[in-house]
C-alpha positions in Angstrom: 130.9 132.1 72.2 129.9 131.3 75.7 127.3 133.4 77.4 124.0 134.1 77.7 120.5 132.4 79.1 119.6 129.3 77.6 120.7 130.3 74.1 117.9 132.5 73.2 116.5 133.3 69.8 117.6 136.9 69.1 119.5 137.6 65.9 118.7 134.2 64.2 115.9 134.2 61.4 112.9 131.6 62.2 114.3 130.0 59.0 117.6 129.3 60.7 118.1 127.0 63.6 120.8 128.2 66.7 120.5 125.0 67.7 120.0 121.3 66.7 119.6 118.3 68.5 119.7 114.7 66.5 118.4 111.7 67.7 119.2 108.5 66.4 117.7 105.3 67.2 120.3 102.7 66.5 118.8 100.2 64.6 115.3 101.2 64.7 113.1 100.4 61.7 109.5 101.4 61.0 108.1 97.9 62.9 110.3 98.8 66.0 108.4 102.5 66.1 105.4 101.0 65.4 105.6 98.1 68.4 106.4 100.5 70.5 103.3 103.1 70.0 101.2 99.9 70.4 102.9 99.0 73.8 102.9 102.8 74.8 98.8 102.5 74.0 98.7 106.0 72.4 101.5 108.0 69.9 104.7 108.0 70.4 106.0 112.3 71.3 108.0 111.6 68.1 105.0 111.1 65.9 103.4 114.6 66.9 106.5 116.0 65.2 104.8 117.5 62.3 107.4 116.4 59.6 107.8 112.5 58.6 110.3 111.3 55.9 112.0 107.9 55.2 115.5 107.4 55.2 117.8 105.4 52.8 120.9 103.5 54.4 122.9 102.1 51.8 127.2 102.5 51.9 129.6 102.7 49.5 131.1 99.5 50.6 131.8 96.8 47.8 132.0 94.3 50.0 129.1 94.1 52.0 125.7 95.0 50.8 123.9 96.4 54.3 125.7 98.6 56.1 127.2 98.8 59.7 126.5 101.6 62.2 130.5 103.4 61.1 129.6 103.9 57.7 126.0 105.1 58.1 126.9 107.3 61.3 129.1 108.8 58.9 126.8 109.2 56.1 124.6 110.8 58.3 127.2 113.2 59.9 129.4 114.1 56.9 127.0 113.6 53.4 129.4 111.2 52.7 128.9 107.0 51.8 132.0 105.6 53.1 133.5 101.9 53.9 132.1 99.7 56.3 133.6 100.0 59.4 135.1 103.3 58.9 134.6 106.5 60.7 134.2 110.0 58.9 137.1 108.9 56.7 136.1 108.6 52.7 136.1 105.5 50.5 139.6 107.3 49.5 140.9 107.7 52.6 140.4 111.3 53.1 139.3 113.2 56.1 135.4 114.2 56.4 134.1 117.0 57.7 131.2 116.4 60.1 128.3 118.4 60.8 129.6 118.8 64.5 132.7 119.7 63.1 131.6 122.8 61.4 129.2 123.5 64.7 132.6 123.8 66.7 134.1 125.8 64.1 131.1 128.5 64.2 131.3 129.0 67.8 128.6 126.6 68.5 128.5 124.2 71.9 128.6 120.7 71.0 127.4 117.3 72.5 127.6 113.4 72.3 124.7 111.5 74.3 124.3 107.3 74.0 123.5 104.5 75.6 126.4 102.8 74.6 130.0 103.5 74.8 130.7 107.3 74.2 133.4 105.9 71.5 131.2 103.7 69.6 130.5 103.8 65.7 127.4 106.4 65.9 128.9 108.7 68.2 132.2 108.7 67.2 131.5 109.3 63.4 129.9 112.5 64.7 133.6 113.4 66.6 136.0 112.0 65.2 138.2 110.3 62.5 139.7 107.2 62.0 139.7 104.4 60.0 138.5 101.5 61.6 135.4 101.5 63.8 137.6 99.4 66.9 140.2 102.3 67.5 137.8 103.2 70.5 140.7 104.6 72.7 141.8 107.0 69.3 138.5 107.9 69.1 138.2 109.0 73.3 141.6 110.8 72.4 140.2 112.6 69.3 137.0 113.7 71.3 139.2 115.7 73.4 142.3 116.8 72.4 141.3 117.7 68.8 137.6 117.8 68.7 136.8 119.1 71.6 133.4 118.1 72.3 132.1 120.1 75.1 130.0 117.3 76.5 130.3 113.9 76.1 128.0 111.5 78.3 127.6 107.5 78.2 129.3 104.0 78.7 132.8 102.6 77.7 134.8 104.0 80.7 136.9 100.9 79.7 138.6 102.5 76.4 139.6 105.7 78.5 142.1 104.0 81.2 145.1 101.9 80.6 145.4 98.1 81.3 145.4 97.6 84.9 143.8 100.8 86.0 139.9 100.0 86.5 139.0 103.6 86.6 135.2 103.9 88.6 134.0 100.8 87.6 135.8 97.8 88.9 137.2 95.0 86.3 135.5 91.9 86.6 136.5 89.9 83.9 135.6 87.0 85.9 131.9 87.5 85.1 132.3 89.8 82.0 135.2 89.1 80.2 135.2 91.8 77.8 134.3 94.6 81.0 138.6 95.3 81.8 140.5 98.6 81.1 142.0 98.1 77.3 143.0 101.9 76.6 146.5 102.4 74.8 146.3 106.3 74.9 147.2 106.6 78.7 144.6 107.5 81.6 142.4 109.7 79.2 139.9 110.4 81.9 142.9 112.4 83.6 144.0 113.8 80.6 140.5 115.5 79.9 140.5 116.8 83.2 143.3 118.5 82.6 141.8 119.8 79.5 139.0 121.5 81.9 136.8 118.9 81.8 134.1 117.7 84.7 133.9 114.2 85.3 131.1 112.3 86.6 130.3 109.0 86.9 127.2 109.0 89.1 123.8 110.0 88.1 124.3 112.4 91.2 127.2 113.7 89.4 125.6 114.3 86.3 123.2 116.4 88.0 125.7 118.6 89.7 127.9 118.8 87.1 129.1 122.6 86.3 131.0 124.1 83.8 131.7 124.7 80.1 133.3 120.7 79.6 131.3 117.4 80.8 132.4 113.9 80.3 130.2 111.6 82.1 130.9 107.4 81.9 128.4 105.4 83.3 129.4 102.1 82.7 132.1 99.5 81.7 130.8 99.3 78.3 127.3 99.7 77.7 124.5 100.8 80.2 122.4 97.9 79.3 122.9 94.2 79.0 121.9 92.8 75.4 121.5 89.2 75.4 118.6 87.1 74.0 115.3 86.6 75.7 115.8 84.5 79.1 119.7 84.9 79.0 120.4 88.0 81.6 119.5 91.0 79.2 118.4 94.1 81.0 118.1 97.5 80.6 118.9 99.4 84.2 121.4 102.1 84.0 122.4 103.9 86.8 121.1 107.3 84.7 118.2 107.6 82.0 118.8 108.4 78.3 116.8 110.9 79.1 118.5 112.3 81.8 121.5 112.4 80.2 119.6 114.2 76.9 118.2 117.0 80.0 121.6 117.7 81.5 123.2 117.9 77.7 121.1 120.5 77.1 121.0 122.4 80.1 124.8 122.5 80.0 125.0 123.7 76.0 122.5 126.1 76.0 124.6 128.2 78.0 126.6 128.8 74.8 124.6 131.7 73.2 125.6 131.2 69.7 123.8 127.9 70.2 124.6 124.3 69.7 124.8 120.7 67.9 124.0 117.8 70.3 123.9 113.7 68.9 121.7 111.5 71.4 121.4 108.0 70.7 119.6 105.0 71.9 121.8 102.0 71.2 119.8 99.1 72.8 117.5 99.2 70.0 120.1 98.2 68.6 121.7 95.7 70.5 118.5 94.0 71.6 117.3 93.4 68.1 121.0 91.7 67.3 119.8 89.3 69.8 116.4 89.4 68.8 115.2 90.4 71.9 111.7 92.1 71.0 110.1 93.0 74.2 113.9 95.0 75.6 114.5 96.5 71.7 110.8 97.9 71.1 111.2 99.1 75.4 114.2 100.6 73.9 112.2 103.0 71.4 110.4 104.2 74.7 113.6 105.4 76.3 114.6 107.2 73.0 111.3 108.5 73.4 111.4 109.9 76.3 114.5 111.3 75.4 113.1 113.6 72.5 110.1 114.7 75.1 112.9 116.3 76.8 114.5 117.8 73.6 111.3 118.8 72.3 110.6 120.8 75.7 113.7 122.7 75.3 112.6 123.4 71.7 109.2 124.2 72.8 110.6 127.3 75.1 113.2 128.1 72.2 111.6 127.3 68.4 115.1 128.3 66.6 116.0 124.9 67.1 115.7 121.9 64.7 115.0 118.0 66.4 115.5 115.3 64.0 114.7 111.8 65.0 115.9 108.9 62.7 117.8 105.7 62.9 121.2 104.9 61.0 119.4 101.6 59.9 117.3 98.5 61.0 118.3 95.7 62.8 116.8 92.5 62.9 114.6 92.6 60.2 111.4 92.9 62.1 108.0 92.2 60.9 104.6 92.3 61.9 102.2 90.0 60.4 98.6 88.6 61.2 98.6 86.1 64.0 98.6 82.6 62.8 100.5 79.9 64.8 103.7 79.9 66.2 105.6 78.4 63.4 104.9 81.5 61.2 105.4 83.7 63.7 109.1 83.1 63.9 108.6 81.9 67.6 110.6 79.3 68.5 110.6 77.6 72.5 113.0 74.8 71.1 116.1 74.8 73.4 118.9 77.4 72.2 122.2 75.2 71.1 124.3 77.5 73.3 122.6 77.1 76.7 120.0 75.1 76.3 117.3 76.7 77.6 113.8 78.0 76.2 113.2 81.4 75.2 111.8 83.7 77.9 108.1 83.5 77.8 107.3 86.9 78.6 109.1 87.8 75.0 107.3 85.0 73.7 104.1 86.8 74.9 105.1 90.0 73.8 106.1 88.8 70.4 102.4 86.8 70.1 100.5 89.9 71.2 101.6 92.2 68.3 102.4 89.2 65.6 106.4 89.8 65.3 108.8 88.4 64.4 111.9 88.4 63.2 113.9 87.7 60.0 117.4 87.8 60.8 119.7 88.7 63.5 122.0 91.0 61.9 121.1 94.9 59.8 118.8 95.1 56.6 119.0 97.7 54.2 115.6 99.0 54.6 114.5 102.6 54.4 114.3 103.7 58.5 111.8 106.3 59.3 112.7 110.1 60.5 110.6 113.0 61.9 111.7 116.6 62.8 110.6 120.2 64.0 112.2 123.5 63.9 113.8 125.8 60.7 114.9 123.8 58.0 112.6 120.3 58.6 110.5 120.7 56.0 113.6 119.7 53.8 113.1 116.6 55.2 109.7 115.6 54.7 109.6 112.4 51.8 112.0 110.0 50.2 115.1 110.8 51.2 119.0 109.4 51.4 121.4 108.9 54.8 124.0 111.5 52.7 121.1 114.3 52.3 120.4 115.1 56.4 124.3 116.9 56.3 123.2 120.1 53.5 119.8 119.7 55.1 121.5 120.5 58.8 124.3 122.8 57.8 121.9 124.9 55.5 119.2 125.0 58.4 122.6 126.3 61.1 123.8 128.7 58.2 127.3 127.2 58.7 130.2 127.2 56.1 130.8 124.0 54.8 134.6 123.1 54.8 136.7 121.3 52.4 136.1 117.6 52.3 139.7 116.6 52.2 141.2 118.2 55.2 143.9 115.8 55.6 144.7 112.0 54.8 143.5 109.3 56.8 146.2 107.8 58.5 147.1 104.3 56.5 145.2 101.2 56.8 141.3 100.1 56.2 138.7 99.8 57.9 138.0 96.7 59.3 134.5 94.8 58.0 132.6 91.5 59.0 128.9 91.4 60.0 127.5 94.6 60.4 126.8 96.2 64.1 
């Protein structure tokens, strides 16, 4: 029910949480976190969070033995282990319920933040249901036509507009061949107008942005660059993670029964895929900042729950005494592809703190979580990806719903190396 100033605490026990706000740092391990308080110089806002857990990450897939970002978003959203690739659909086949499924279905407002696009694997197992991870422009079509996520804010304007219409941000295949308008749903952007949605595009936007619906795209794709050190990467979107965490909020606690909002960092991530140290561990400061502005919010309003976690690790980062560059991992030989040394401010960044990395792809170790609000103290210790969905529902007091609500529509999920 809409209404209400800032969705205030009155009727809701202080073990019960109105609200909850999760934030997931895509790929971030312990090392990441731990980088990145050493860079910062002092703790991290997500360390002051009074409860710390780890996190298992394992899927059910019997393919692959890490998993991908579809199959632990979906974990995480539903309390479900599904197929790599696959998003809040079963091992089975069947339809999952997600956490922000049963937030819609109680009334509550409900929101997707990332740095990446708005129909990727994390977000989209929180919104939607199909089963394969690349049905991006499904996934956009789900958010609002069925769904109905009330604010939706990110990259990937590409997977909302047909072939040949470049939407806000130009085509330019010329210098990015995969930045081009590849949606097979129609003009989806016009369609969730119609549906009463705002649309923005602009950080400008974003901040005068009114009304019960918000779908903000910043970019093509992502809102970052990920490359590997000295090859382009960079991290300059045209609005902050934490901007866009500042307007979610402001817009959904206008809902007075409360609300379920997703943020994620993504070029955690992506940065660690290309090993890219000094950009991933910057990465964890963005997300940071992010769950300073979450944590304000729940500061002023203590019936709601922030949970900060990661779906899994990427890149298998280490920290180890500083010996030589050989058993550092650092390498300055030129890269086959372009031929070029590696970036020596990464190199520098990667001697100062002793890391290195093991791998360019995910790991199956634990990631670390913290939390605040009713219903965190569940999630102190050891445990698994599948136990954060009772943990949440039973800290919003919302009525689970059957598992199988209908059958996936035919075909797998798609696998290969995990992202």
């Amino acid at each position: 029910m809409r209404g209400g100033a800032d969705g205030g605490g009155d009727g809701i026990g202080r073990d019960r949480a109105r609200s909850v706000i999760l934030f997931i740092g895509d790929g971030m391990g312990a090392t990441q976190r731990d980088a990145a308080r050493r860079l910062l110089g002092r703790p991290l806002v997500m360390d002051g969070l009074p409860v710390h857990g780890r996190v298992g990450t394992a899927s059910a897939d019997p393919v692959a033995l890490v998993t991908d970002s579809a199959a632990a978003g979906t974990a995480l959203a539903t309390g479900v282990k599904t197929l790599n690739g696959s998003i809040a659909i079963g091992p089975g086949g069947e339809r999952l319920t997600s956490m922000l499924d049963l937030a819609k279905a109680a009334g509550k407002a409900t929101g997707l933040v990332t740095t990446c696009q708005v129909t990727d694997a994390t977000p989209a197992a929180f919104g939607a249901h199909v089963p394969s991870r690349t049905e991006q422009d499904e996934i956009a079509r789900q958010y609002i036509e069925e769904t109905g996520v009330d604010v939706i804010l990110g990259g990937g304007e590409d997977f909302w507009y047909p072939a040949g219409d470049p939407g806000m941000f130009p085509d330019d295949p010329g210098d990015e061949p995969t930045e081009w308008s590849r949606g097979t749903r129609g003009n989806l952007v016009r369609r969730a107008i119609e549906r009463g949605y705002t649309y923005v595009s602009s950080a400008e936007g974003l901040r005068q942005a009114r009304g019960r619906k918000v779908l903000g795209l910043f970019a093509n794709q992502n809102l970052f660059d990920a490359a590997p050190p000295g090859r382009g990467a960079r991290y300059e979107p045209i609005v902050s993670l934490a901007e866009m965490t500042t307007r979610a909020i402001e817009l959904l606690a206008a809902d007075s029964d409360g609300f379920f909002l997703m943020v994620e960092e993504a070029a955690i991530d992506r940065m660690a895929h290309k090993n890219n140290a000094a950009l991933a561990v910057g990465a964890v400061l963005h997300l940071d900042r992010a769950v300073a502005a979450g944590l304000a919010y729940a500061e002023r309003h203590p019936d709601t729950l922030i949970i900060v976690t990661a779906d899994h690790e990427c890149g298998g980062l280490e920290a180890g005494a500083l010996a030589s560059d050989r058993d550092e991992g650092i390498d300055d030989t030129p890269d086959d592809e372009t031929r070029q040394p590696q970036d020596p401010a990464d190199r520098d960044f990667r001697r100062t703190w002793g890391l290195r990395w093991t791998t360019t792809g995910h790991t199956a170790a634990a990631v670390p979580l913290s939390a605040t609000g009713p219903g965190s103290e569940r999630l102190a210790g050891e445990i698994d990806n599948v136990d954060l969905f009772p943990i949440v529902v039973g800290a919003m007091a919302l009525i689970p719903a059957p598992r199988e609500l209908a059958l996936a529509p035919s075909g797998g999920s798609e696998r290969g190396a995990p992202r």
